[in-house]
Backbone bond lengths (Angstrom), bond angles and torsions (degrees), N, CA, C in turn:
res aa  C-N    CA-C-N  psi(-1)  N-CA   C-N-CA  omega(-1)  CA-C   N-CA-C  phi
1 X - - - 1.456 - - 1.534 111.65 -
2 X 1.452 135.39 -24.68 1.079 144.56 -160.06 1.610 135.45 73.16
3 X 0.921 122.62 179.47 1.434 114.87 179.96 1.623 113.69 -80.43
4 X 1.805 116.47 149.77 1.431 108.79 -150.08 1.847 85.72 -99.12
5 X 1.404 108.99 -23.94 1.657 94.80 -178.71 1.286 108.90 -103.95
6 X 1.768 115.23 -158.35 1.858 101.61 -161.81 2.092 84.31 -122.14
7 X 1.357 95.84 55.83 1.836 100.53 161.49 1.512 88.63 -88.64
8 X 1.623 102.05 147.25 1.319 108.15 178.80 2.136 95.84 -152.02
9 X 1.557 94.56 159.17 1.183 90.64 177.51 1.484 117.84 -129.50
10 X 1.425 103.65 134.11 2.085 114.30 -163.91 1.698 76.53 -132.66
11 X 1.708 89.74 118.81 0.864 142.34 139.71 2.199 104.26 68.43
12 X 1.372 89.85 48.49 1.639 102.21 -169.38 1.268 137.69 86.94
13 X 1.644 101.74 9.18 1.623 121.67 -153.71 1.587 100.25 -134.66
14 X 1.473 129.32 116.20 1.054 101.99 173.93 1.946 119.31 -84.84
15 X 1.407 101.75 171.98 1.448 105.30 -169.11 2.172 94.05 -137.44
16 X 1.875 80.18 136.78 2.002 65.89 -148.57 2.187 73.80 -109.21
17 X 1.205 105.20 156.28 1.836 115.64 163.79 1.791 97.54 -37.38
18 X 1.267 128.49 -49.31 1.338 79.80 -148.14 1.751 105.00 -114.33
19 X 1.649 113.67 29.31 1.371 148.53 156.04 2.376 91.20 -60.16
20 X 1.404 92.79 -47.50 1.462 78.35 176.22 1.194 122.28 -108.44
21 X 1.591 134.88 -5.60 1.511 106.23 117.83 1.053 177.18 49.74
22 X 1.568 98.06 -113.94 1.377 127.44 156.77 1.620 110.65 -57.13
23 X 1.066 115.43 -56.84 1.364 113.55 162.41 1.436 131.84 -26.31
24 X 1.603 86.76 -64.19 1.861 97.70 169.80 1.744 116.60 -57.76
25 X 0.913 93.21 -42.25 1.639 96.01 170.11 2.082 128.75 -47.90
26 X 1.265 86.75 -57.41 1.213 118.76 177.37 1.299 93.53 -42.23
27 X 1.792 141.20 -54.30 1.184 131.57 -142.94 1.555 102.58 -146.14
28 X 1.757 110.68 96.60 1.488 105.62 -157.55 1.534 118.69 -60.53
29 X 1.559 114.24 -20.30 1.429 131.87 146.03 1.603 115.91 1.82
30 X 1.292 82.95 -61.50 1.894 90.48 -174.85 1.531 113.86 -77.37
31 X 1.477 102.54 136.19 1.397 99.67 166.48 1.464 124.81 -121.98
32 X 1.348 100.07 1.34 1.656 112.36 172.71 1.802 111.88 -153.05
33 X 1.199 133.89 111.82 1.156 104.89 -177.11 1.884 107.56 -111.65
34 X 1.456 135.03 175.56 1.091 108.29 165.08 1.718 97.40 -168.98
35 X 1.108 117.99 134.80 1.846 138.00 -136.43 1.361 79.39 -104.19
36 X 1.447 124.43 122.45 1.521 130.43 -170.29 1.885 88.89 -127.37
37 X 1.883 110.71 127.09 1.077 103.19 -178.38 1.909 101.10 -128.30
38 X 1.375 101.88 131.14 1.302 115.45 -164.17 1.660 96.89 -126.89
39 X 1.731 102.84 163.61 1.303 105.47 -179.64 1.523 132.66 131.24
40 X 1.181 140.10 164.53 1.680 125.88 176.40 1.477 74.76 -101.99
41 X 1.646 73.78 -176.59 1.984 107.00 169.22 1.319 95.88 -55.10
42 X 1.707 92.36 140.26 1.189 118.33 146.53 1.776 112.07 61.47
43 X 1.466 98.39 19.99 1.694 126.66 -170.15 2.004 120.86 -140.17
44 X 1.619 78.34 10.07 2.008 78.44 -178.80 1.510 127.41 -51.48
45 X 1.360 99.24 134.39 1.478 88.52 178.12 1.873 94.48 -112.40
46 X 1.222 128.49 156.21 1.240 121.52 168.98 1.911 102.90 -124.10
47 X 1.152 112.05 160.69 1.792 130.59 -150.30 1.678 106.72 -134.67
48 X 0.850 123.33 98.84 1.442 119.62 166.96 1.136 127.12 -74.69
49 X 1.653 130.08 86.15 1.387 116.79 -173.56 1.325 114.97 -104.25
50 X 1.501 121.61 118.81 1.460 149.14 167.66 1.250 118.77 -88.31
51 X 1.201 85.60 118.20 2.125 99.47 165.35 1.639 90.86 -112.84
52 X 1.405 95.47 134.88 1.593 138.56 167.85 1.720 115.36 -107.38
53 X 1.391 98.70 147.09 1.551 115.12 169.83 1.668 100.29 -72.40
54 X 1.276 103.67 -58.70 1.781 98.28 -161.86 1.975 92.68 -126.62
55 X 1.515 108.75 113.77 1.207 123.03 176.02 1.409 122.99 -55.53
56 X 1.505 110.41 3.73 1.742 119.19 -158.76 1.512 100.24 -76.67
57 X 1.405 136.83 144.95 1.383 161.36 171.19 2.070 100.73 55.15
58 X 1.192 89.13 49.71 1.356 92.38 -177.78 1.798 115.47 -56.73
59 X 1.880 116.04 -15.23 1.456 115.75 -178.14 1.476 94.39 -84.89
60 X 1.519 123.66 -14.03 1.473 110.12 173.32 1.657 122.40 -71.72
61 X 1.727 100.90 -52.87 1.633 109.92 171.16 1.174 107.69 -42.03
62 X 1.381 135.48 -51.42 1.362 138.75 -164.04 1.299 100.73 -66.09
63 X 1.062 122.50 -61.22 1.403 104.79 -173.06 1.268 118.06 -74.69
64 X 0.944 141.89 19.10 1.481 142.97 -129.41 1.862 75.06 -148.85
65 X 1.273 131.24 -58.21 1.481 137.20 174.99 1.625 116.84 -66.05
66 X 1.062 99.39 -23.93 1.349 112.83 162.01 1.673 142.20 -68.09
67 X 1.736 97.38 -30.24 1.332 120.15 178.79 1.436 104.64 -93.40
68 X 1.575 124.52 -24.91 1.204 135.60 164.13 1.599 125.00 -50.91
69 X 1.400 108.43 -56.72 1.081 130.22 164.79 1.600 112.79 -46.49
70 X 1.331 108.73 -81.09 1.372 105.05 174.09 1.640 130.95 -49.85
71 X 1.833 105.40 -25.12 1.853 94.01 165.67 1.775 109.32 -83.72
72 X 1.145 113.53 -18.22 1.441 105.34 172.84 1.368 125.18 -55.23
73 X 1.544 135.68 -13.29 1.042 133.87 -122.17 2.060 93.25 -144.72
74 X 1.759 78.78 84.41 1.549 88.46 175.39 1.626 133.45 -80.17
75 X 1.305 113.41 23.65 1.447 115.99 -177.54 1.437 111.45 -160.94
76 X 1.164 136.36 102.32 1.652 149.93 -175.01 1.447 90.96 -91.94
77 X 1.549 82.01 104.24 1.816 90.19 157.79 1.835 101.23 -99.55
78 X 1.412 96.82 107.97 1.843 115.20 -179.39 1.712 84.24 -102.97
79 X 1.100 154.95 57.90 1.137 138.11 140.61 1.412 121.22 -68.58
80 X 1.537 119.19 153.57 1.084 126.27 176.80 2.037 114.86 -100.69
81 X 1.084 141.28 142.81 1.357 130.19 -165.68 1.748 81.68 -144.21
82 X 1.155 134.32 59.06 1.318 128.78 156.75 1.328 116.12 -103.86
């Protein structure tokens, strides 16, 4: 039947709705955000798409969502599968 909520898993890790969120929160900038996951097996890529009120220094938000992302992120799966 599948799963009844929108937890999903990129790349062995799950990623739960409100992991992105928190995000939106983090940066009042955002006014909609929504975690777009693309890719074959064992090849996910995941997409952060943000809608903003005012589009101005958008290479700052980004990175600025970017550094977010990466302190959120309490467990590095560095495994190797070769």
């Amino acid at each position: 039947m599948g799963r009844a909520d929108q937890t999903t898993k990129i790349r062995a890790m799950f990623v739960h709705p409100s992991q992105v969120a928190d995000i939106a929160r983090r940066h009042t900038e955002i006014k909609k955000a929504r975690l777009v996951v693309t890719g074959e097996m064992a090849n996910d890529i995941m997409t952060l798409h943000c809608e903003v009120e005012h589009p101005t220094a958008q290479a700052e938000l980004a990175s600025a969502i970017v550094n977010s992302i990466r302190d959120g992120k309490v467990i590095a799966d560095d495994r190797s599968y070769q």
